[in-house]
C-alpha positions in Angstrom: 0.0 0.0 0.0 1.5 3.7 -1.6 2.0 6.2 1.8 -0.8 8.4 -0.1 -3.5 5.5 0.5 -2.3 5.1 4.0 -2.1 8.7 4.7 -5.8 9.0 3.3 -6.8 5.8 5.1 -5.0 7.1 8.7 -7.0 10.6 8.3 -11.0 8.6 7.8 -9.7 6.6 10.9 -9.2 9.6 12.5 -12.5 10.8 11.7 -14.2 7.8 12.7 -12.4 7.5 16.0 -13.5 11.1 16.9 -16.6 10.9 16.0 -16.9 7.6 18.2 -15.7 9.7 21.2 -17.7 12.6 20.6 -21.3 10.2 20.2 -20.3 8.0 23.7 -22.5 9.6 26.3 -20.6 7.7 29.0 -17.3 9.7 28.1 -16.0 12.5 30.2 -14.5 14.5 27.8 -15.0 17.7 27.4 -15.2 20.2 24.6 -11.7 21.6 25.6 -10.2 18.1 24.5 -12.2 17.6 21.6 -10.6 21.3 20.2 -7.1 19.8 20.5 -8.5 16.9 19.1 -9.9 17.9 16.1 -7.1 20.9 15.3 -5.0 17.5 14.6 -7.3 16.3 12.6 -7.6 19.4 10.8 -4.1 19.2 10.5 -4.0 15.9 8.4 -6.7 16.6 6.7 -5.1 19.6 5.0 -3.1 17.3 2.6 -6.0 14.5 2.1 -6.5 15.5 -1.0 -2.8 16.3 -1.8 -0.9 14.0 -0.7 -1.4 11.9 -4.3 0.1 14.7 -6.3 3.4 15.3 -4.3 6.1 13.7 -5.8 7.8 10.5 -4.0 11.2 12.5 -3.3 9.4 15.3 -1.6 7.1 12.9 0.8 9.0 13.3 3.4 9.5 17.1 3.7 6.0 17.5 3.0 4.3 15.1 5.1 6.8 14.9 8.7 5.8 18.3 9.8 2.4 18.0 9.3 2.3 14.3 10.9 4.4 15.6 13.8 2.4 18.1 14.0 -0.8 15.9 14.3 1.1 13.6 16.8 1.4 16.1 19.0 -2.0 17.5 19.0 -3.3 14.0 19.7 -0.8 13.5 22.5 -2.2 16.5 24.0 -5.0 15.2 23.7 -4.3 12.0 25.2 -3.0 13.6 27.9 -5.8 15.5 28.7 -8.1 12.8 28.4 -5.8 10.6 30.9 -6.5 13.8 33.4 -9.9 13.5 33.2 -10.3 9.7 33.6 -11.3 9.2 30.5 -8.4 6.2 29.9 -10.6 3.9 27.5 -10.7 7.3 25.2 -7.4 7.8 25.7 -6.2 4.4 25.1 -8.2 4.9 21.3 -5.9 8.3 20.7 -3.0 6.3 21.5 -3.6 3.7 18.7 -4.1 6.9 16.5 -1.1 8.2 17.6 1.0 4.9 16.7 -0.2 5.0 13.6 0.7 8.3 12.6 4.2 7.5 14.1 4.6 4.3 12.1 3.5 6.4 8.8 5.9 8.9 9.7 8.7 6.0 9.9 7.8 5.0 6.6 8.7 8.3 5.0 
């Protein structure tokens, strides 16, 4: 699988996964986590479309800050979401965030 159909793949995961959290009414996460939650999903989904079009030697310069990027936001995230007692939503943004570190690897 090309790192553009994983990247596009990783972000609808994203998506899903937040949209999971956001619909469970036994969660205890508030809005403030969601915000940092969704500015890395923003984030990603900047270059959804893109990411097809950039050239294979450029991938990596392209891509790394804007998956770092997104790595931290979610870790952020997780952390906040740890604070709050929320650990089975947190243990969901740390497969996220594994992810996103193993794509960034792959560059």
């Amino acid at each position: 699988m090309s790192i553009s159909e994983r990247y596009r793949e990783l972000v609808a995961e994203v998506r899903l996964v937040l949209q999971g959290l956001r619909a469970d009414e036994g969660s205890n996460a508030t809005e403030r986590i969601f915000r940092v939650l969704d500015r890395g999903l923003a984030t990603l989904s900047e270059y959804e479309e893109a990411v097809g079009e950039i050239p294979r030697m450029r991938l990596d310069n392209e891509l790394s800050p804007v998956l770092l990027e997104a790595h931290n936001l979610f870790d952020r995230g997780r952390l906040l979401l740890e604070e709050d007692g929320c650990s089975a939503e947190a243990l969901k943004v740390w497969e996220l965030q594994k992810k996103v570190y193993r794509l960034l690897n792959d560059l």
